[in-house]
C-alpha distance (Angstrom), angle and dihedral (degrees) to the residues before:
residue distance angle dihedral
X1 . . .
X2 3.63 . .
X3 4.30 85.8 .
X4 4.01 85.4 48.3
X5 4.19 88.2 57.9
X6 3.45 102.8 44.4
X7 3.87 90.9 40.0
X8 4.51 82.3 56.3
X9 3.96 85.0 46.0
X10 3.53 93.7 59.4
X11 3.54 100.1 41.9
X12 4.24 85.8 51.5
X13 3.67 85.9 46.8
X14 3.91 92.2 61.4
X15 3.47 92.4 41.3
X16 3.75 96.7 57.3
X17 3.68 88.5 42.2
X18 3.43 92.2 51.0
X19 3.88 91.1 54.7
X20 3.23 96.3 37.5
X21 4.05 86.1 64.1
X22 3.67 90.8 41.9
X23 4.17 93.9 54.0
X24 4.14 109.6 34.8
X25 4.05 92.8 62.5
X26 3.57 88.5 54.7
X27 4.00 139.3 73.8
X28 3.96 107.1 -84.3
X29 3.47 127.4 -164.0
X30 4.17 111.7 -87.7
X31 3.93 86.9 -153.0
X32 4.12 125.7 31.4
X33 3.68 118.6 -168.3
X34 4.09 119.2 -157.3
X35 3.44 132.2 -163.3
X36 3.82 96.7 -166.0
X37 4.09 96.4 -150.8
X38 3.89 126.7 166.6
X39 3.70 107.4 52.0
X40 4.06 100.2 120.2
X41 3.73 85.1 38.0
X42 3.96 93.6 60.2
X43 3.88 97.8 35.1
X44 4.33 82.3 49.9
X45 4.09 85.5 48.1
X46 3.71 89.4 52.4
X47 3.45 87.8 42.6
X48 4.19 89.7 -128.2
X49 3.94 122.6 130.1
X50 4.04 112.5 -78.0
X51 3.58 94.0 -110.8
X52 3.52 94.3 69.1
X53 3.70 83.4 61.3
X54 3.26 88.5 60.7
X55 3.63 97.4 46.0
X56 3.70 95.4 52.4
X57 3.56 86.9 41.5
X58 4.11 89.8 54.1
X59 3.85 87.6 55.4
X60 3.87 89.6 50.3
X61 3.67 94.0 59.9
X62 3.77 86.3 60.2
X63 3.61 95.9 58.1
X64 3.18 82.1 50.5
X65 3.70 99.5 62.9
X66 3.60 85.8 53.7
X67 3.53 109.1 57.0
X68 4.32 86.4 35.6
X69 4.40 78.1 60.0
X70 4.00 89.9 48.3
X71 4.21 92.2 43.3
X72 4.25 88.3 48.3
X73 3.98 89.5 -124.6
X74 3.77 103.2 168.9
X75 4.39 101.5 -165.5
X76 3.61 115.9 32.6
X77 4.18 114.7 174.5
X78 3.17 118.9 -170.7
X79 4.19 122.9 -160.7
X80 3.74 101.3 -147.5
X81 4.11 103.6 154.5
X82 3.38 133.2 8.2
X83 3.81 130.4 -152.4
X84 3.91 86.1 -107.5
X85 3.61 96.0 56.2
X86 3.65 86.0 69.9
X87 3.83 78.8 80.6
X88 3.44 85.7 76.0
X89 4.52 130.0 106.1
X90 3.52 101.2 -69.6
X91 3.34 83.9 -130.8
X92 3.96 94.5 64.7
X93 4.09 94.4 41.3
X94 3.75 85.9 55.9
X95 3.85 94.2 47.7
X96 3.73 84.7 52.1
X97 3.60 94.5 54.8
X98 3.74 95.8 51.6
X99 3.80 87.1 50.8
X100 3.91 86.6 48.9
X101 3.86 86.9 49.0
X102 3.55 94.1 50.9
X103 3.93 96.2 52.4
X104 3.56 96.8 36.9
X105 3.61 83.4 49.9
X106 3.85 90.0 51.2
X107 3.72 93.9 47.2
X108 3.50 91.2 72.5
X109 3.82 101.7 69.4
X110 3.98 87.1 30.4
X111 3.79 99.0 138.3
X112 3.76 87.4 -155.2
X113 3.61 101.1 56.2
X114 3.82 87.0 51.5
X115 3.88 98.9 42.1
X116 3.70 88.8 46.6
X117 3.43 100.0 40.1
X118 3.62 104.3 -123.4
X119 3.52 121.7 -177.1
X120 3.74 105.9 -151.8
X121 3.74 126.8 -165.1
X122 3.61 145.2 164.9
X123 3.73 121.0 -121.2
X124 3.96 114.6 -166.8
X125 3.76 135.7 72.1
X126 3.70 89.0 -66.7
X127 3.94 93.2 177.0
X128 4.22 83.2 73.2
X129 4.09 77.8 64.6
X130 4.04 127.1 93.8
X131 3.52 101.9 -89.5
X132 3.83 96.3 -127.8
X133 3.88 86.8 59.7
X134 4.25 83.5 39.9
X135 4.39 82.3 63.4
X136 3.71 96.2 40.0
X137 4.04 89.3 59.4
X138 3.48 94.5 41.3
X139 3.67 88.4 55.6
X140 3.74 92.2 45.8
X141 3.74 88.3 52.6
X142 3.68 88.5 51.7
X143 3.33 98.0 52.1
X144 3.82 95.6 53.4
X145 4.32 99.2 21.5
X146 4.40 82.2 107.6
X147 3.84 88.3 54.2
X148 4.12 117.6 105.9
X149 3.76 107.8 154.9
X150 3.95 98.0 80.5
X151 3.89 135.3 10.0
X152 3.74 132.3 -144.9
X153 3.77 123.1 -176.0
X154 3.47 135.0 -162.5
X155 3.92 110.7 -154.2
X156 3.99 84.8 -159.7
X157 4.26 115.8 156.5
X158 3.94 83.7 4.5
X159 3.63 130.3 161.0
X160 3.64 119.9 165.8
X161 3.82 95.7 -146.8
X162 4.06 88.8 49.5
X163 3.47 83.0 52.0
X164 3.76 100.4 61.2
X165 3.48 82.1 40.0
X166 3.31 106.5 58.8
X167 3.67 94.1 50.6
X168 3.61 100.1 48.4
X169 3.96 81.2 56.7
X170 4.13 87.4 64.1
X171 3.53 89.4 49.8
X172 3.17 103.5 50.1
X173 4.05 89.2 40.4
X174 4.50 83.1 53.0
X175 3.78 83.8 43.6
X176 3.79 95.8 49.0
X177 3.96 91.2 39.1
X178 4.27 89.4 57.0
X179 4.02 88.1 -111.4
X180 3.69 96.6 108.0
X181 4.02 124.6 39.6
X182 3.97 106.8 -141.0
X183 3.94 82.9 -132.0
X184 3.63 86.7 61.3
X185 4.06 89.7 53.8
X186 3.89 104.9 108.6
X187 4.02 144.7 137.6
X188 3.25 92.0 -86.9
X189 3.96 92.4 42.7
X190 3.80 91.2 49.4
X191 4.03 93.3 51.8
X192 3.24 92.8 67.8
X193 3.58 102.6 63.5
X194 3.92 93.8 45.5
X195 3.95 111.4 104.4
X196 3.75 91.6 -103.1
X197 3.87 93.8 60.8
X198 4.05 87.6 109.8
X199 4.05 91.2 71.2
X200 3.73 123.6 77.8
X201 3.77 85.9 -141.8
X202 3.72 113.0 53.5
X203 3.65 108.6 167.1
X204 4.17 113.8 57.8
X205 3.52 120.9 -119.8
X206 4.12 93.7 -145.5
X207 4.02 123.7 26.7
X208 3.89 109.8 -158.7
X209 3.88 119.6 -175.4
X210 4.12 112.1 175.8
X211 3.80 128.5 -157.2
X212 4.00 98.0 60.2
X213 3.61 97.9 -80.6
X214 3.91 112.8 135.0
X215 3.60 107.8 -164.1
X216 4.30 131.9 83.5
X217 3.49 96.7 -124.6
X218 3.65 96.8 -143.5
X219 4.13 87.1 -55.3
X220 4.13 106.3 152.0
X221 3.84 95.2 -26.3
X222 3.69 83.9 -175.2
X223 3.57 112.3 40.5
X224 3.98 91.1 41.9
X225 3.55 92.2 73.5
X226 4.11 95.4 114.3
X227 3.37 97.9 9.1
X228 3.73 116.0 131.4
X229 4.11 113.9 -117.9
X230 3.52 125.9 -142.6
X231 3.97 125.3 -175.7
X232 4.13 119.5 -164.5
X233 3.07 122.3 -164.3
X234 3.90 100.1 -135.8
X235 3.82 134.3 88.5
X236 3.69 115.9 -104.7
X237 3.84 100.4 -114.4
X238 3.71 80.0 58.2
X239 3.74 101.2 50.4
X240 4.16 115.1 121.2
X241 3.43 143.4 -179.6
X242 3.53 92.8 -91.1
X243 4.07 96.5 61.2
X244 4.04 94.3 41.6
X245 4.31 78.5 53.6
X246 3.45 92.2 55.5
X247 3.51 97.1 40.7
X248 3.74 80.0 63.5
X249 3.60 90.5 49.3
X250 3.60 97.5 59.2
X251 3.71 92.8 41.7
X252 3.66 92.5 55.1
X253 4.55 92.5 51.8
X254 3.86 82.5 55.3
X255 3.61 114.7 99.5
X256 3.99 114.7 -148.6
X257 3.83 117.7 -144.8
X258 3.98 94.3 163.0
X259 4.63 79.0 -142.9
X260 3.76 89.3 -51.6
């Protein structure tokens, strides 16, 4: 058995090599988006509680941030719960906001959001959150609201549609108030008011959802308009280096004409 493992470990070893050669040379994308899908699914599979999906899927994100460093992505949003996932037991929502507690917590000291100056933030109706976990990403966004060279959001409380919502609600507020002409109410106008209006880079180059499910889900409705999709067939807690790589692969065969 023990010959049987190591003899798999090689052969994934290769492979990631392999890709990794394949990918670096070429043009990444400067801003991934994730919808991190799959978690209930593999705890259910494993026949475990769902919030030890989302535990093991909390430590995957970290990878994550690792190999994102090694690959030079710049953005990197991830869509971790939406505003109907508040549907869900009570008593998984408020497992998921201890976990959330516990890595927002951790993100503070993260000597990797601070050496690569990160600038972390929270994207969502986050007042629908508890508010102790309402301070701890305030303070997190604090901490890092200086930082410029990197990005990392949280789709947390997110809906795409509330999104667009909510910031044609400022708008119209600015228009109603005599600080914004209608006239003056364009694309590039209505951008700025969505919750990504921090990053230089909006829109994502590369959309990834895992566990087989082909659809956004109401992730960045607006800023996904040329983005490139790709669909994995694995569950989150599951995800590895090799399947962000060739997510990368994929994204670098497609050619981009933006309608052109």
């Amino acid at each position: 058995m023990l010959k049987k493992l190591l003899s798999v470990l090689g052969v994934y070893k290769a492979y990631e090599k392999w890709l990794w050669y394949q990918v670096k040379n070429y043009g990444k994308p400067e801003h991934v988006a994730i919808i991190l899908d799959g978690n209930r699914r593999w705890a259910s599979e494993k026949e475990v509680n769902p919030w030890l999906g989302h535990k093991k899927g909390a430590e995957t994100v970290e990878q994550l941030l690792d190999w994102c460093e090694s690959l030079g992505v710049k953005s990197v949003t991830l869509y971790t719960f939406s505003t109907e996932n508040f549907r869900r037991s009570p008593d998984e929502v408020q497992e998921i906001m201890r976990i959330a507690g516990e890595k927002f917590r951790k993100l503070l000291t993260d000597e990797r959001i601070h050496r690569n100056k990160v600038h972390v933030k929270v994207i969502g109706r986050v007042n629908l959150l508890p508010e102790s976990l309402q301070r701890l990403i305030a303070d997190v966004e604090k901490a890092t609201v200086d930082y410029d060279r990197q990005f990392l959001n949280f789709a947390f409380a997110y809906g795409g549609r509330a999104e667009i919502v909510d910031a044609a609600k400022v708008i119209a507020e600015k228009v109603k108030a005599g600080e914004l002409g209608i006239d003056d109410v364009n694309e590039s106008t209505f951008e700025k008011y969505l919750y990504t209006s921090h990053m230089p880079n909006q829109e994502p180059d590369l959309i990834v959802r895992t566990s087989g499910e082909e659809r956004l889900s109401g992730f960045l409705l607006w800023q996904a308009a040329y983005s490139e999709l790709c669909f994995l067939d694995v569950y989150w807690p599951d995800f590895r280096l090799i399947d962000l790589l060739r997510a990368f692969r994929t994204f670098q065969r497609r050619k981009r004409r933006y309608g052109a």
